[in-house]
Backbone as JSON Lines, residues from 0, in Angstrom:
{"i":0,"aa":"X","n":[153.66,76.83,28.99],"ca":[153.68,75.43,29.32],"c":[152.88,75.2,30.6]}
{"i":1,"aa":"X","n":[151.83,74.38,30.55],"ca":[151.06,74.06,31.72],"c":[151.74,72.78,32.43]}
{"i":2,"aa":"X","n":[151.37,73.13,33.91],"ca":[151.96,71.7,34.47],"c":[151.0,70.68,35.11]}
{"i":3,"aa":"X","n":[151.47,69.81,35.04],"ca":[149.9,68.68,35.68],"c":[150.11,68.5,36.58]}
{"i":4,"aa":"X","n":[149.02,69.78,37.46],"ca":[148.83,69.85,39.04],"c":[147.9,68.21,39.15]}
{"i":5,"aa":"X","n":[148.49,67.35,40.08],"ca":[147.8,66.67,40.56],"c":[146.4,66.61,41.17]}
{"i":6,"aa":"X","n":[144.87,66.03,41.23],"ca":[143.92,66.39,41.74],"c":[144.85,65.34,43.21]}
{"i":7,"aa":"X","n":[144.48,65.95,44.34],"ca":[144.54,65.16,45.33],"c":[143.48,65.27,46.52]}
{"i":8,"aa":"X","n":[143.03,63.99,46.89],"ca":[141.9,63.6,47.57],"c":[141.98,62.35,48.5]}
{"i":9,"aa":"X","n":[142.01,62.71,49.47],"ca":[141.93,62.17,51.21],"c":[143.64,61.11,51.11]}
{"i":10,"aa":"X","n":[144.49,61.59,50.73],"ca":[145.66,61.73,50.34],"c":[146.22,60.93,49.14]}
{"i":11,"aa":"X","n":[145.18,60.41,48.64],"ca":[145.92,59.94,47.57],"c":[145.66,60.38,45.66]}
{"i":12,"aa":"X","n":[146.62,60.45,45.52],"ca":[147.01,61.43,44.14],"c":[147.02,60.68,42.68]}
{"i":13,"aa":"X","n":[146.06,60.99,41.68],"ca":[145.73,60.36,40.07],"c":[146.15,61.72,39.51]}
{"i":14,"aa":"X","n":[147.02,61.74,38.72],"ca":[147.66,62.66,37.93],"c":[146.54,62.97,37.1]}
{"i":15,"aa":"X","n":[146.62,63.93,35.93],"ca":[145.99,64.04,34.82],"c":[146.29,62.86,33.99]}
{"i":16,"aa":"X","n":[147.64,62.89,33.48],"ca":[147.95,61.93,32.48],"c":[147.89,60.6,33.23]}
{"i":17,"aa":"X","n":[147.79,59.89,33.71],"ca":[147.11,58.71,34.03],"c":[145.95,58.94,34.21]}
{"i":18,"aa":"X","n":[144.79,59.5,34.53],"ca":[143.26,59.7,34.45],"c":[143.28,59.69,32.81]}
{"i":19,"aa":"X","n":[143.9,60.09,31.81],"ca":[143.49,60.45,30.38],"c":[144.04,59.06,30.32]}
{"i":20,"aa":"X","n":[145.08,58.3,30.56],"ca":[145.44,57.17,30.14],"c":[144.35,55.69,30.5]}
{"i":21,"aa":"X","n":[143.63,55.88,31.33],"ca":[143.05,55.3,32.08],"c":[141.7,55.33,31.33]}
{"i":22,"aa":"X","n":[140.67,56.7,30.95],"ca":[140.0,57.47,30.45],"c":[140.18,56.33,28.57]}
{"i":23,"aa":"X","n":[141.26,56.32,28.17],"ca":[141.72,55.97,27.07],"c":[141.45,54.03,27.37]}
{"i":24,"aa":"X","n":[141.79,53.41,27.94],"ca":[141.53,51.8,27.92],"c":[140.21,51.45,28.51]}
{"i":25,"aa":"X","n":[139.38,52.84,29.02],"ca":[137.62,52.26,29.21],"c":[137.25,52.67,27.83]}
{"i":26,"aa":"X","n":[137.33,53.67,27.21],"ca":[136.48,53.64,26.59],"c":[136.74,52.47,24.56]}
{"i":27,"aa":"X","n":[137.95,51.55,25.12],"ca":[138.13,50.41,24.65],"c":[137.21,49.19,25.06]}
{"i":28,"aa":"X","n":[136.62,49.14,26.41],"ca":[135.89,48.25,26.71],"c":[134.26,48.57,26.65]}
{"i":29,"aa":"X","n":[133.48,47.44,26.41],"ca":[132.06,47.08,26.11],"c":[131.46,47.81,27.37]}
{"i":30,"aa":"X","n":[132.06,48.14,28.69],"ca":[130.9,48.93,29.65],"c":[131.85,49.9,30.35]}
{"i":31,"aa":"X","n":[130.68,51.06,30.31],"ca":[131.0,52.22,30.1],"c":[131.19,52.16,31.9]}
{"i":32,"aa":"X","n":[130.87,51.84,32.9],"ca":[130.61,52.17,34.33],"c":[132.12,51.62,34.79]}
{"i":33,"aa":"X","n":[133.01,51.26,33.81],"ca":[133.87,50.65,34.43],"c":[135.05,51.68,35.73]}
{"i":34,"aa":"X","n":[135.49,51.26,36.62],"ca":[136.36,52.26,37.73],"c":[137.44,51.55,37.09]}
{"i":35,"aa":"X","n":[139.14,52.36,37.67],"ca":[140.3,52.39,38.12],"c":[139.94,51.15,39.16]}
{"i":36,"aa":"X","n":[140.39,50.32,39.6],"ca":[140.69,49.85,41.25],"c":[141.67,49.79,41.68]}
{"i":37,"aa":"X","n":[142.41,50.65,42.45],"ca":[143.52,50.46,43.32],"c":[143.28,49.58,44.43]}
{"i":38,"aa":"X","n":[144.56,48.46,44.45],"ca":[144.76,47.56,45.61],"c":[146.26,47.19,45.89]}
{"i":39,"aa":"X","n":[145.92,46.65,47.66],"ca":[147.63,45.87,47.19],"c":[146.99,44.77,47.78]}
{"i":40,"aa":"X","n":[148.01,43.57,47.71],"ca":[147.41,42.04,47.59],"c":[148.87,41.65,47.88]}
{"i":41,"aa":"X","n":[148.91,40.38,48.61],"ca":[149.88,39.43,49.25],"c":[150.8,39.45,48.25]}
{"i":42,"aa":"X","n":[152.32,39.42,48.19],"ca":[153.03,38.86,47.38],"c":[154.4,39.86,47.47]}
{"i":43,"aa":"X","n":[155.02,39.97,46.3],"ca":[156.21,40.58,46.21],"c":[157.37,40.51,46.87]}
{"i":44,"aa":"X","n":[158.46,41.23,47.16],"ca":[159.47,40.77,48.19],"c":[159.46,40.45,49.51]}
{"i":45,"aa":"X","n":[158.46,42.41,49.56],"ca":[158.39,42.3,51.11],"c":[156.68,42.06,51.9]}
{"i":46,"aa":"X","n":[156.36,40.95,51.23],"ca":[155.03,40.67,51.42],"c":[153.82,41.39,50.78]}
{"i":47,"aa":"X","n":[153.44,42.74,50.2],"ca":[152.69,43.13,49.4],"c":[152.87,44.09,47.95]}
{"i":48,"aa":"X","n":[152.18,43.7,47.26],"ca":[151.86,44.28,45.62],"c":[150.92,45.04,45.11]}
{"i":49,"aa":"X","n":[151.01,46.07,43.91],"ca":[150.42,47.09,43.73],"c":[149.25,45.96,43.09]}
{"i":50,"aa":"X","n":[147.77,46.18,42.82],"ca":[146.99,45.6,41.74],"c":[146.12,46.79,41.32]}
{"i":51,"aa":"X","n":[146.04,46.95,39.95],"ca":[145.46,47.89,39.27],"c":[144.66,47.25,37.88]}
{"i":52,"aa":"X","n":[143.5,47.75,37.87],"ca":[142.38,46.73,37.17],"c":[141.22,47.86,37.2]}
{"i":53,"aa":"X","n":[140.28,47.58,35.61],"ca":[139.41,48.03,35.55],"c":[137.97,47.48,36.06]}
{"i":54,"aa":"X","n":[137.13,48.19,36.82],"ca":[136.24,46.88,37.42],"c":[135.06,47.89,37.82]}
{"i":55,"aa":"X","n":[133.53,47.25,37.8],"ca":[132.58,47.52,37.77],"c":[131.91,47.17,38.67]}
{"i":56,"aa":"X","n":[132.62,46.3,39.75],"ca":[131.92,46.05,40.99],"c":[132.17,47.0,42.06]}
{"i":57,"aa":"X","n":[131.09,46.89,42.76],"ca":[130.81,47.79,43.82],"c":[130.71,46.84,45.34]}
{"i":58,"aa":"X","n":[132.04,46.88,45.82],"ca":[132.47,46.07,47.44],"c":[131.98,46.84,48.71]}
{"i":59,"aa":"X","n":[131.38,46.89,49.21],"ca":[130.93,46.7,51.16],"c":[132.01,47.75,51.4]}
{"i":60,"aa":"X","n":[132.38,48.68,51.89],"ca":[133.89,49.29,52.58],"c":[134.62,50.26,51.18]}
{"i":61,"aa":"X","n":[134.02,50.0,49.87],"ca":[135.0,50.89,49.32],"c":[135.19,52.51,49.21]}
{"i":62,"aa":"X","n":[136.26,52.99,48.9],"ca":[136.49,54.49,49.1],"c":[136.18,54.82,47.55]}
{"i":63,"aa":"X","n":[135.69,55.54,47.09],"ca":[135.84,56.08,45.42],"c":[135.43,57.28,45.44]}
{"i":64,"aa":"X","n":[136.42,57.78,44.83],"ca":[136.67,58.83,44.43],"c":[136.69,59.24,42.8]}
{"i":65,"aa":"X","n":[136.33,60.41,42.56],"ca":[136.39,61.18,40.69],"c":[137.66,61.67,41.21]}
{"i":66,"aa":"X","n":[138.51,61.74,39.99],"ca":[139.53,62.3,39.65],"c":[139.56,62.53,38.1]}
{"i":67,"aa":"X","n":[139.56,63.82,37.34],"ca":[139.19,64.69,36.27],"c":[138.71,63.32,35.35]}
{"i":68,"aa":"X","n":[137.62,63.13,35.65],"ca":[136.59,62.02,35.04],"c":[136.38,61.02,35.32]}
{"i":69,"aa":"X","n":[137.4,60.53,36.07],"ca":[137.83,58.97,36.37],"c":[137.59,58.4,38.04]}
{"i":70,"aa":"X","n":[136.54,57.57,37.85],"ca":[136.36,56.69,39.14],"c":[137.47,55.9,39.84]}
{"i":71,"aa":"X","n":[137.98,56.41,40.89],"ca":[138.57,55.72,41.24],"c":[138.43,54.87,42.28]}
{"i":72,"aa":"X","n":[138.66,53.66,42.34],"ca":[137.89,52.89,43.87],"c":[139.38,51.83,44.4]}
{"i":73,"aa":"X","n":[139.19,52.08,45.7],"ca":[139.95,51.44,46.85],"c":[139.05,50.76,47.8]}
{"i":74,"aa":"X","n":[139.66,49.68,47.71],"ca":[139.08,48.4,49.15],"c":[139.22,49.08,50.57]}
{"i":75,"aa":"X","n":[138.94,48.93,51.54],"ca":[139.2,49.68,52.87],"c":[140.01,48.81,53.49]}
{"i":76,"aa":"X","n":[140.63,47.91,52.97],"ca":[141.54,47.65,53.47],"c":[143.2,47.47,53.11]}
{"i":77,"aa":"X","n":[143.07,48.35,51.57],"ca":[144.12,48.44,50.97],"c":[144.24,50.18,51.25]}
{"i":78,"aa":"X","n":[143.31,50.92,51.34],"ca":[143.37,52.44,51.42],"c":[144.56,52.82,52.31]}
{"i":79,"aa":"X","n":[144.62,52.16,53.83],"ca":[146.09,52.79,54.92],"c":[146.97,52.48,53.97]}
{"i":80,"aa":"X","n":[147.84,51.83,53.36],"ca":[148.89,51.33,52.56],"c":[148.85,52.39,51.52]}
{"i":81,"aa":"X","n":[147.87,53.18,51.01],"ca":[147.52,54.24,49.86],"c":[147.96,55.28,49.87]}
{"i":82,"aa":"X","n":[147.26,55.8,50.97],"ca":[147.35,57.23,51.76],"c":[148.87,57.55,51.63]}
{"i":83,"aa":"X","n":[148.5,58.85,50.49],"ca":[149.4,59.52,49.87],"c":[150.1,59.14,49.24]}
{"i":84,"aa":"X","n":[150.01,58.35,48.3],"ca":[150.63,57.41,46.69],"c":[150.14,58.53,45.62]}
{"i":85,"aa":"X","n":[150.53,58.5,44.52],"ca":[150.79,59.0,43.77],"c":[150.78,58.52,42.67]}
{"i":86,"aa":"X","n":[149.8,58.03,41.77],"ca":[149.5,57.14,40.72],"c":[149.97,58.34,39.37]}
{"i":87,"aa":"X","n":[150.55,57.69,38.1],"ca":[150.84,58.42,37.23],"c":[151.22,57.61,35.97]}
{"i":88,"aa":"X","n":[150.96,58.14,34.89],"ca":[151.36,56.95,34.05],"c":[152.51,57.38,33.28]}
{"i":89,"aa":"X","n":[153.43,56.43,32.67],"ca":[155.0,57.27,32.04],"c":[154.66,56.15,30.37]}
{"i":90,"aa":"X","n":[155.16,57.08,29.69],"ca":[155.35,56.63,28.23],"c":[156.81,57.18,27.93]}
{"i":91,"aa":"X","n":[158.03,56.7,28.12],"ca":[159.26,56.55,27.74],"c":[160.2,55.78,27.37]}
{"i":92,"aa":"X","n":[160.99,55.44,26.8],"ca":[161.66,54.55,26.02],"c":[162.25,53.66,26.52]}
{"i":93,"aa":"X","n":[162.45,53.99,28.14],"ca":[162.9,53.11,29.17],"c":[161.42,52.28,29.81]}
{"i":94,"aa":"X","n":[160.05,52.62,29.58],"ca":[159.53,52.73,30.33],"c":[158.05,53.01,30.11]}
{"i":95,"aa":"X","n":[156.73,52.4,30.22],"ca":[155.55,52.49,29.61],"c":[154.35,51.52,30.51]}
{"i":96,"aa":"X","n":[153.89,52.38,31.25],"ca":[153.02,51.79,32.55],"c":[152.2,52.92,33.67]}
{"i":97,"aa":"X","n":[151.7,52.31,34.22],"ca":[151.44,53.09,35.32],"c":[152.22,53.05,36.71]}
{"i":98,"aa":"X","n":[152.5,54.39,37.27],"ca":[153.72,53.89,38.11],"c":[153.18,54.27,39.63]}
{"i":99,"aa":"X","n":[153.4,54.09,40.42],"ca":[152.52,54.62,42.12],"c":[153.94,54.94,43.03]}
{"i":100,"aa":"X","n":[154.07,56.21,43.49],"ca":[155.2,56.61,44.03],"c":[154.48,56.69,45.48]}
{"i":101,"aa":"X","n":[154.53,55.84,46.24],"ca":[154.43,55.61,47.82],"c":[155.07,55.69,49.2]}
{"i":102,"aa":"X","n":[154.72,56.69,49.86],"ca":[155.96,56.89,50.79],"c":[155.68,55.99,52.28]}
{"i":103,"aa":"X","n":[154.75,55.5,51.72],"ca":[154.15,53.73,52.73],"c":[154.65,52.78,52.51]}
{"i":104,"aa":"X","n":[155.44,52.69,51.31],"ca":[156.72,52.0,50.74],"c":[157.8,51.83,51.39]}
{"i":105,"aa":"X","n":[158.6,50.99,52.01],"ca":[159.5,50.63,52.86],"c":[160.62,50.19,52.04]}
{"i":106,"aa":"X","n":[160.54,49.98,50.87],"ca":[162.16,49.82,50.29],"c":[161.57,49.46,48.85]}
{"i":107,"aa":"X","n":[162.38,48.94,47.67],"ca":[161.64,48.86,46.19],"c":[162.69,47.54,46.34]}
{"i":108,"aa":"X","n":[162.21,47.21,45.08],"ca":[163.17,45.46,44.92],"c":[162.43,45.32,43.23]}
{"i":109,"aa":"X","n":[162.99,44.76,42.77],"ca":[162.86,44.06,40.62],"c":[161.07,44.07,40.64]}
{"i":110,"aa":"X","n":[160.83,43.67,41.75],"ca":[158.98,43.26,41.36],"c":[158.2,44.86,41.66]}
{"i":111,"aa":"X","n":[158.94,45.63,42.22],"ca":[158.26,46.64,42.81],"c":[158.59,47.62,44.11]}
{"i":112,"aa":"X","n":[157.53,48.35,44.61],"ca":[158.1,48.81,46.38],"c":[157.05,47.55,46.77]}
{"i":113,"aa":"X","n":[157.62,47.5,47.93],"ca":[157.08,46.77,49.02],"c":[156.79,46.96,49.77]}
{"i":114,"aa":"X","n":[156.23,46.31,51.18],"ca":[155.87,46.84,52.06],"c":[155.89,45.67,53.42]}
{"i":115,"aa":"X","n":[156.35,46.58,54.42],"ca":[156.48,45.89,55.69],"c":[155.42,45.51,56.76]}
């Protein structure tokens, strides 16, 4: 039984099985250059939210990184909030998404973790 060592890079972590899951809804779309984008953005309990989106633009400041095929790109100003998250995707009966385990996370609440 193999285990899915995480690739990890300038601390933040894309599993295998979310890179293959990820890997799996580009090559559903019409352009092939498309990235991952990790962000967080205003909202949620404690003022910010995960946003995850496939996207082909290229922003002033971003970080991107390959992870076992997969582009991944961060805003530079969502990256401190990142550093050392843990992106992964779950297919279970409770449960079917991509999930980000963050220890920049200050408490979780119904919409998500949050942040202070």
């Amino acid at each position: 039984m193999t285990v899915d060592a995480p690739a990890t890079t300038d601390g933040i972590t894309l599993t295998q099985v979310a890179a293959s899951k990820v890997k799996d809804l580009i090559a559903n779309e019409d352009v092939d250059t498309l990235a991952l984008r990790i962000s967080v953005a205003p909202g949620g309990c404690s003022g910010l939210r995960y946003q995850l989106q496939l996207d082909d633009r290229e922003l002033d400041g971003d970080v991107a990184k390959d992870w076992y095929g997969v582009s991944v790109v961060t805003d530079r100003m969502s990256y401190p909030y990142l550093m050392g998250a843990t992106i992964d995707f779950v297919d279970t009966i409770e449960q079917q998404g991509f999930t980000i385990d963050n220890p920049n996370a200050t408490g979780s609440c119904a919409c998500g973790d949050s942040f202070h």
